[in-house]
C-alpha positions in Angstrom: 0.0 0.0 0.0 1.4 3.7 -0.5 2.0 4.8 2.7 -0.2 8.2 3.7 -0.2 10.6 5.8 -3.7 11.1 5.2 -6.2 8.5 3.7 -6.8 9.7 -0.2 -8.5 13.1 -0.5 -11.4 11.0 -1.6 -10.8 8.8 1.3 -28.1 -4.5 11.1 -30.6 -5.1 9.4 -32.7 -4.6 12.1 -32.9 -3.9 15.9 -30.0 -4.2 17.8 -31.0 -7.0 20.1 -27.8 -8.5 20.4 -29.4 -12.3 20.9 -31.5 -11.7 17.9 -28.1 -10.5 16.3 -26.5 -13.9 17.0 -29.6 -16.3 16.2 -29.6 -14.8 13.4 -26.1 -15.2 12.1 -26.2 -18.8 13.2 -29.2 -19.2 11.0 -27.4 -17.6 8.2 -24.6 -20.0 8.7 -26.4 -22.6 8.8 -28.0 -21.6 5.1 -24.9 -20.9 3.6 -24.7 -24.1 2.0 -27.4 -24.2 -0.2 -27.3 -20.4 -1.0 -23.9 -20.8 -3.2 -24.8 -23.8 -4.6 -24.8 -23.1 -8.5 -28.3 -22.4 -10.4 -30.2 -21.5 -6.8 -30.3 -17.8 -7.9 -30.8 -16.4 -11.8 -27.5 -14.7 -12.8 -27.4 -11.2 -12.6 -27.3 -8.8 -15.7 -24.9 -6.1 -13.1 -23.1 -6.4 -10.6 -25.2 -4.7 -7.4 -28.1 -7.0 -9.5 -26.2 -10.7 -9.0 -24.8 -9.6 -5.7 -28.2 -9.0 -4.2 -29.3 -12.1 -5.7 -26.5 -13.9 -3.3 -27.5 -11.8 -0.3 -24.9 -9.6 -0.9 -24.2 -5.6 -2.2 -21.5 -4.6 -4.7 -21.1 -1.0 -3.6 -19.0 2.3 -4.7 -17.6 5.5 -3.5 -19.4 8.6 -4.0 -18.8 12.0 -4.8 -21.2 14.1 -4.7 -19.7 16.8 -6.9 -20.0 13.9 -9.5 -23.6 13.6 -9.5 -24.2 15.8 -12.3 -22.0 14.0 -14.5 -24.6 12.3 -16.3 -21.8 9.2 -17.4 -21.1 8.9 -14.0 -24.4 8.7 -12.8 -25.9 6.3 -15.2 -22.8 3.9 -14.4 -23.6 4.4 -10.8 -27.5 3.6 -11.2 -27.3 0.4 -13.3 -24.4 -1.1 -11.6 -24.0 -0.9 -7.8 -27.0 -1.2 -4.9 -25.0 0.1 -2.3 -22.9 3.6 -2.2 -20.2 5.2 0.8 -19.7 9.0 0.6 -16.0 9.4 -0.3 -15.0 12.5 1.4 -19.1 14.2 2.6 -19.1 12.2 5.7 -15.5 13.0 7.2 -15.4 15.4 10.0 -13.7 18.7 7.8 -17.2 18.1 6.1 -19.3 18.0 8.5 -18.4 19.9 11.0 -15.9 22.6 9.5 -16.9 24.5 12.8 -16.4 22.9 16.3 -20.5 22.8 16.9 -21.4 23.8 13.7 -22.7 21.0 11.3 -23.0 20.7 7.4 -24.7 18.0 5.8 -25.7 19.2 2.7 -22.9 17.6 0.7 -23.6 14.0 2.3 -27.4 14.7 2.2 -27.3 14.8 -1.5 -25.5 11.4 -1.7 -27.9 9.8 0.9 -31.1 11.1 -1.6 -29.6 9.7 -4.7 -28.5 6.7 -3.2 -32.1 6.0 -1.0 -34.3 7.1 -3.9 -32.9 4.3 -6.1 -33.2 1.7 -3.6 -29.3 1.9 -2.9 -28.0 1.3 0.8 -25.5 3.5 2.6 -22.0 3.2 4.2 -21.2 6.2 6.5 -18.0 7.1 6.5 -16.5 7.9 8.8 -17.1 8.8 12.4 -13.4 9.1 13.9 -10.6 9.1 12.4 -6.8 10.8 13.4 -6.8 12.6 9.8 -8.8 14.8 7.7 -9.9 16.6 10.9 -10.6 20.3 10.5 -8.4 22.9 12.0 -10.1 23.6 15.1 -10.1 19.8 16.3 -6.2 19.3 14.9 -5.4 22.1 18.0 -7.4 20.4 20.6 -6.4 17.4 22.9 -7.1 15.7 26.5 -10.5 15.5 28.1 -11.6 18.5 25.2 -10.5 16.7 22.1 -12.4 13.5 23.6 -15.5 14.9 24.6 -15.5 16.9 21.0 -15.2 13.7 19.1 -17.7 12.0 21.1 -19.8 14.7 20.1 -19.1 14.8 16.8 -20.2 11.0 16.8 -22.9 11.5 18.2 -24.1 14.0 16.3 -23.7 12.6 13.0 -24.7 9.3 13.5 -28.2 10.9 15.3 -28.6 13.1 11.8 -28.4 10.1 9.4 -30.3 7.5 11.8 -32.1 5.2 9.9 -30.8 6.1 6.7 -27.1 4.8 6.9 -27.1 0.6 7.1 -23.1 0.9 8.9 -21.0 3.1 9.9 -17.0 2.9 9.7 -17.4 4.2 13.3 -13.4 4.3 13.6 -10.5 4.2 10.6 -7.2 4.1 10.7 -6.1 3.4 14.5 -3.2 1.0 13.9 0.1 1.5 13.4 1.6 0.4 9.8 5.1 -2.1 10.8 5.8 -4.9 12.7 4.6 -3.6 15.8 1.4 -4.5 16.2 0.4 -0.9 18.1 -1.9 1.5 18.4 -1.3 4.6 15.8 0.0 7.8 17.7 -2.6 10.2 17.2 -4.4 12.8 19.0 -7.1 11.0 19.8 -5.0 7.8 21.0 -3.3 10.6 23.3 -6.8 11.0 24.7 -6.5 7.6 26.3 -6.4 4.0 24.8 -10.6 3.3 25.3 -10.9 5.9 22.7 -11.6 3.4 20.2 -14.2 2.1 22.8 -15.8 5.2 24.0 -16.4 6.2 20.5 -18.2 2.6 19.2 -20.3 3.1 22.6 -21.7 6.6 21.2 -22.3 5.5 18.3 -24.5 2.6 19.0 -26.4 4.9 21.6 -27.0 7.3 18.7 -28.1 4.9 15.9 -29.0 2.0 17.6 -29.9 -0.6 14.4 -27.2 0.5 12.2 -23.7 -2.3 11.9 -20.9 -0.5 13.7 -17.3 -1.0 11.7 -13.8 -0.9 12.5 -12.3 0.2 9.5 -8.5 -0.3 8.5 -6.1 -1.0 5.6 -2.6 -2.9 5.2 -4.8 -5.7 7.4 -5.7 -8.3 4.4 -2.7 -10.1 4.7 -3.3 -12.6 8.1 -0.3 -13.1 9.0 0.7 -9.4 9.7 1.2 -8.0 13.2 -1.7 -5.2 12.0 -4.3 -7.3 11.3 -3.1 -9.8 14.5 -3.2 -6.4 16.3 -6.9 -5.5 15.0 -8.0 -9.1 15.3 -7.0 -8.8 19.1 -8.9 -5.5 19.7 -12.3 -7.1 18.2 -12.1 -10.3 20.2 -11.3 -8.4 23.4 -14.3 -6.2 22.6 -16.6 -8.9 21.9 -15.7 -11.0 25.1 -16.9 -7.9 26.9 -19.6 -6.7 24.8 -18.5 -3.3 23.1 -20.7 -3.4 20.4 -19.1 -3.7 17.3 -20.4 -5.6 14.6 -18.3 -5.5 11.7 -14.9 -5.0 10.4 -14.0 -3.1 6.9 -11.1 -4.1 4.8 -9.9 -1.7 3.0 -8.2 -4.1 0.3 -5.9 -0.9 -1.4 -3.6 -3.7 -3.7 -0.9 -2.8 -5.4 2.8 -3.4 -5.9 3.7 -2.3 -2.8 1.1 -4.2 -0.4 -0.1 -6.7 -3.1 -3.3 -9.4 -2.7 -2.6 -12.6 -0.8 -3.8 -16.0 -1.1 -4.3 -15.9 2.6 -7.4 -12.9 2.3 -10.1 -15.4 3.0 -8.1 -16.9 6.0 -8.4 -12.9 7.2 -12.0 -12.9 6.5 -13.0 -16.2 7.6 -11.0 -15.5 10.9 -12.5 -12.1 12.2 -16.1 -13.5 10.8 -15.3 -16.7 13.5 -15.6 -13.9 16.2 -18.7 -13.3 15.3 -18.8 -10.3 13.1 -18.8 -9.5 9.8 -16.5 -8.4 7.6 -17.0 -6.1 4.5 -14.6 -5.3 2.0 -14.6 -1.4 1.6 -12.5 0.4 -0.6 -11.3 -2.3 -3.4 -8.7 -0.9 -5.5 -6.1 -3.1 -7.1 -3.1 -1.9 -9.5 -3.6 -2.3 -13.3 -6.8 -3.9 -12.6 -5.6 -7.2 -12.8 -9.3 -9.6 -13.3 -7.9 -12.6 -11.7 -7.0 -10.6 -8.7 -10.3 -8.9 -9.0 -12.5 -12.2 -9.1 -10.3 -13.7 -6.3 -11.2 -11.3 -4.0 -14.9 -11.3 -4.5 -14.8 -14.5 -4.4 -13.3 -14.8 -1.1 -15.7 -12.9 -0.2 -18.9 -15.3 -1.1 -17.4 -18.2 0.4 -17.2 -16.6 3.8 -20.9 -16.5 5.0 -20.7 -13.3 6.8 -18.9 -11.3 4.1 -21.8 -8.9 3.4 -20.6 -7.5 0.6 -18.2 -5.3 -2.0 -17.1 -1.6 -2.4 -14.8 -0.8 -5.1 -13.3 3.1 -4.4 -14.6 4.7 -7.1 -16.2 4.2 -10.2 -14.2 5.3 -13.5 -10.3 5.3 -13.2 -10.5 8.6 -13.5 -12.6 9.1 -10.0 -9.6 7.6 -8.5 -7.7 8.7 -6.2 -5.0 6.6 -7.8 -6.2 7.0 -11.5 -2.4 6.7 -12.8 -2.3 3.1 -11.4 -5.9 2.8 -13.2 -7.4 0.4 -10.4 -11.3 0.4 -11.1 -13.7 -1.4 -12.8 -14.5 0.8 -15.7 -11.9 2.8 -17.8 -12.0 6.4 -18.0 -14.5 6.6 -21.1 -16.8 4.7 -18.6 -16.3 1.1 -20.7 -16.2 -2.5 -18.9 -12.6 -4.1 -18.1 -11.5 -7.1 -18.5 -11.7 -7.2 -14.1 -15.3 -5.9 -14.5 -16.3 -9.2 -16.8 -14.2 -11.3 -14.1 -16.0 -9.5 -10.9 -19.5 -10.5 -12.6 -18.9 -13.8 -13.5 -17.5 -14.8 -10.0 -20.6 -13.1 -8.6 -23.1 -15.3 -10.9 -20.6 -18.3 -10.0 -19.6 -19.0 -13.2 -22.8 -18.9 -15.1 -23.8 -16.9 -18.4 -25.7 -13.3 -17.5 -29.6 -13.5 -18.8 -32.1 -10.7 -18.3 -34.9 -11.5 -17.3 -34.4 -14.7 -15.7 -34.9 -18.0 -17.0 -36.2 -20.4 -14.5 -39.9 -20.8 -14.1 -42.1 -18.6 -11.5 -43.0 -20.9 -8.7 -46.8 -19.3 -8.6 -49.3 -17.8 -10.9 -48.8 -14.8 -12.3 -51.1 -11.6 -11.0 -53.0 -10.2 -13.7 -54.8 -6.7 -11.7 -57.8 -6.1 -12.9 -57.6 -3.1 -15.7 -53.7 -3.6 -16.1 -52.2 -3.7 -19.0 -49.1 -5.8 -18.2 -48.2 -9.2 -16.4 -46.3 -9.1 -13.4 -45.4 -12.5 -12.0 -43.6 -12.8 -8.6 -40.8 -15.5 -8.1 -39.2 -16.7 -4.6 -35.4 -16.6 -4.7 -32.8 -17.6 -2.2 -34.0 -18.0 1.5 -31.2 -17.5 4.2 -31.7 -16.8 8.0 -33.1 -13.2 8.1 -34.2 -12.1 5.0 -34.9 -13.4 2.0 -35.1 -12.6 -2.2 -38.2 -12.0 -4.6 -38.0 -11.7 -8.3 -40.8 -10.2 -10.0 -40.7 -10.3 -14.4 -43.1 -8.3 -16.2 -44.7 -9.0 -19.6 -47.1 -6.9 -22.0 -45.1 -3.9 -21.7 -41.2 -2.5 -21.7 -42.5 0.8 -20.2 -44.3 -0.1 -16.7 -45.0 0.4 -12.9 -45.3 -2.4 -10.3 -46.8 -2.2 -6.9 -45.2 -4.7 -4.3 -46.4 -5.0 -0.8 -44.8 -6.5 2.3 -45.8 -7.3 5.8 -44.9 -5.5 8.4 -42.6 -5.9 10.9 -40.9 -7.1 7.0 -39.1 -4.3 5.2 -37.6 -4.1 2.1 -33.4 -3.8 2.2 -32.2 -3.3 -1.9 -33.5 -3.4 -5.0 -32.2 -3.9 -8.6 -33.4 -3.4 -12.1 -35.7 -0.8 -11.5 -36.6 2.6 -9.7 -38.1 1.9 -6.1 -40.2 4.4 -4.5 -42.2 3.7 -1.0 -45.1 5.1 0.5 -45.1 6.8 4.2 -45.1 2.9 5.9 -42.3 2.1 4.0 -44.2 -1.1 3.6 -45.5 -0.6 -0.2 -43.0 -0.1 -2.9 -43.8 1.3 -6.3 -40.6 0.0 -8.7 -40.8 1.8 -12.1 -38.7 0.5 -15.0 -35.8 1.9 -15.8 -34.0 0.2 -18.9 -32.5 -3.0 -17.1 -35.3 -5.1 -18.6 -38.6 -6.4 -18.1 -37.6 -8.5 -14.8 -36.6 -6.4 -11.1 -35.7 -8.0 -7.6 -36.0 -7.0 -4.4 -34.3 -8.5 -0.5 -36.7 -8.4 1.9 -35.7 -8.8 5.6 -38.0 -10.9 7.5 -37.9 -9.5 10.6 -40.1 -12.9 11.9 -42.1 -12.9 9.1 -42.5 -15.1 6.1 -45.2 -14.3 4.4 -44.6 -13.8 0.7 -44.5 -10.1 -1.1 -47.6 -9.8 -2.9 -47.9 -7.7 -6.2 -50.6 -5.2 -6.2 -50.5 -4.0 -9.7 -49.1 -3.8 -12.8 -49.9 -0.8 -15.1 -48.3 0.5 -18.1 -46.3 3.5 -18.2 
């Protein structure tokens, strides 16, 4: 990894009822099995499309000055279900002044994102860099009591819209050390890391809490041993963390190992789980590419993907052109490789090919067909596929029962009425076929489709 002094200038489900949290990860373990084995899901046509399809989001960094490039955004909306502000969420962005908040930046990412049925990383709470100026000349009992505000805060503003948080980044020490990074919030006392987990779970209770880190893929390295430590001490004694974010910068310098899914499958055996957050990798190499994603799908608890950026140009390492897509916006060769792991193997088709499992729902005046299909089934949530016919141009009404809510969407344009329990999905050029994850929360009961009209 390049070493920095900064990170780059870019850079649960549910309640949190912590038995709940564990039954429900057992129960996701347990379904693992049959939820990779090949042809249980129809492949996906993109890649936020096959990875929900496998319970899973393949997400991107955001920049919200980017929105308004119209390439950007259209390779954005087709292609990734989840979205992690690159720089909106830091504290220099949102709170330039000490008291003093701005969200409008990070706002705009959070609309995009929600209105498109997209989740959202925050990113991040704490962190020893990109601090503004009045927090850099603070430290002691000030500086902590600052950042604990600043957590809590930030984390109260986006509650409910954000699905994790990276609550802390960076804290380790790069070397053979295996210590804490000297910092001025490490200087406000070694629980800092602790304290700051603690205000965040007070302040958005049923949002995943992260630790976030890079130079920790390789297993074998005194930083990840050092980080792996930290999480098992805090789960032994109930801090509540619930998740751990790889960065995964490859390159020359701090290159992929074979041993990644060793890291993964390790820190998800504490009973976390582990996301991979800020994929980059040198030259774009597509075997190191599908490797990684698919150590990811073979470690049950490896909810998902972000690559750092979209275009190599968007990168903060665009002269090492890391990313998926090249600077005109076109598919690599690691793009192709990335897809194919997530379908495991099997050819793309839009809409899918395996028969509906019920009738299909023909509303009475409609002028289209929607038919819903169960997908894959794990231990809290579960997948719905619903394919339209009689018209390219169309809107389909889905409802769910409460305490159920909907989680992501692809291959379509979601919308929700004030219950958040009815969805309206609107075509939007992926095809005549959209899906949907809907966590169960208890209950099984099927989606039903309401309508199908024409557009």
């Amino acid at each position: 990894m390049i070493e920095r002094c900064q990170e780059d200038t870019r850079s649960r489900f549910g309640p949190r009822a912590r038995t709940a949290v564990v039954l429900a990860a057992a129960a996701l373990l347990a379904a693992t099995s049959a939820a990779f084995l090949p042809g249980t899901a129809s492949a996906g046509t993109t890649l936020g499309a096959s990875a929900a399809e496998k319970g899973r989001y393949f997400g991107t960094a955001v920049a919200a000055n980017k929105l308004s490039d119209s390439a950007y955004t259209t390779i954005l909306n087709r292609e990734f279900n989840s979205v992690t502000p690159e720089n909106e969420m830091k504290i220099d962005a949102t709170e330039p002044q000490q008291g003093r908040f701005s969200y409008g930046a990070a706002d705009q990412i959070v609309s995009h994102a929600r209105s498109r049925g997209m989740s959202v990383r925050g990113h991040t709470l704490a962190w020893h860099s990109q601090q503004p100026g009045w927090m850099q000349s603070m430290s002691g009992s000030a500086l902590r009591q600052a950042m604990l505000n600043h957590v809590t805060q930030v984390a109260t503003h986006f509650r409910g819209q954000v699905v994790a948080w990276d609550v802390v980044n960076e804290a380790f020490a790069d070397g053979s050390s295996g210590a804490r990074r000297d910092s001025n919030l490490q200087r406000t006392g070694n629980d800092w890391i602790e304290a700051a987990f603690r205000a965040a779970d007070a302040a958005d209770p049923n949002a995943k809490l992260c630790y976030n880190d890079y130079n920790t893929d390789n297993w074998t390295h005194a930083k990840t041993q050092a980080v792996y430590n930290m999480v098992r001490d805090f789960k032994s004694r109930g801090v509540p963390i619930d998740c751990v974010g790889f960065q995964s910068h490859f390159n020359n310098d701090s290159p992929y190992n074979s041993n990644y899914r060793t890291t993964l499958s390790s820190f998800a055996a504490l009973g976390v789980d582990v996301q991979v957050t800020e994929l980059d990798i040198q030259g774009a190499p597509a075997n190191t590419y599908r490797a990684v994603v698919e150590d990811c799908l073979a470690v049950a608890r490896c909810n998902g993907v972000t690559v750092w950026g979209i275009r190599d140009s968007d990168s903060w390492r665009a002269s090492q052109t890391p990313l998926l897509f090249n600077n005109s916006g076109q598919k690599k060769a690691a793009y192709d490789a990335v897809l194919a792991a997530l379908n495991n193997g099997t050819t793309p088709t839009d809409p899918p090919t395996n028969p509906p499992t019920t009738p299909p729902t023909n509303p009475p005046g409609g002028s289209c067909t929607a038919t819903l299909q169960d997908g894959t089934r794990w231990g809290d949530r579960f997948n719905s596929t619903v394919t339209v016919s009689g018209a390219s141009n169309w809107t389909v009404v889905v409802a769910v029962t409460p305490p159920q809510k909907i989680s992501s969407t692809w291959n379509g344009s979601p919308t929700w009425d004030s219950s958040g329990n009815v969805m309206t999905m609107r075509s939007n050029g992926s095809g005549n076929a959209f899906g949907f994850t809907t966590m169960a929360n208890g209950n099984w009961n099927r989606p039903v489709v309401q309508s199908c009209t024409a557009s």
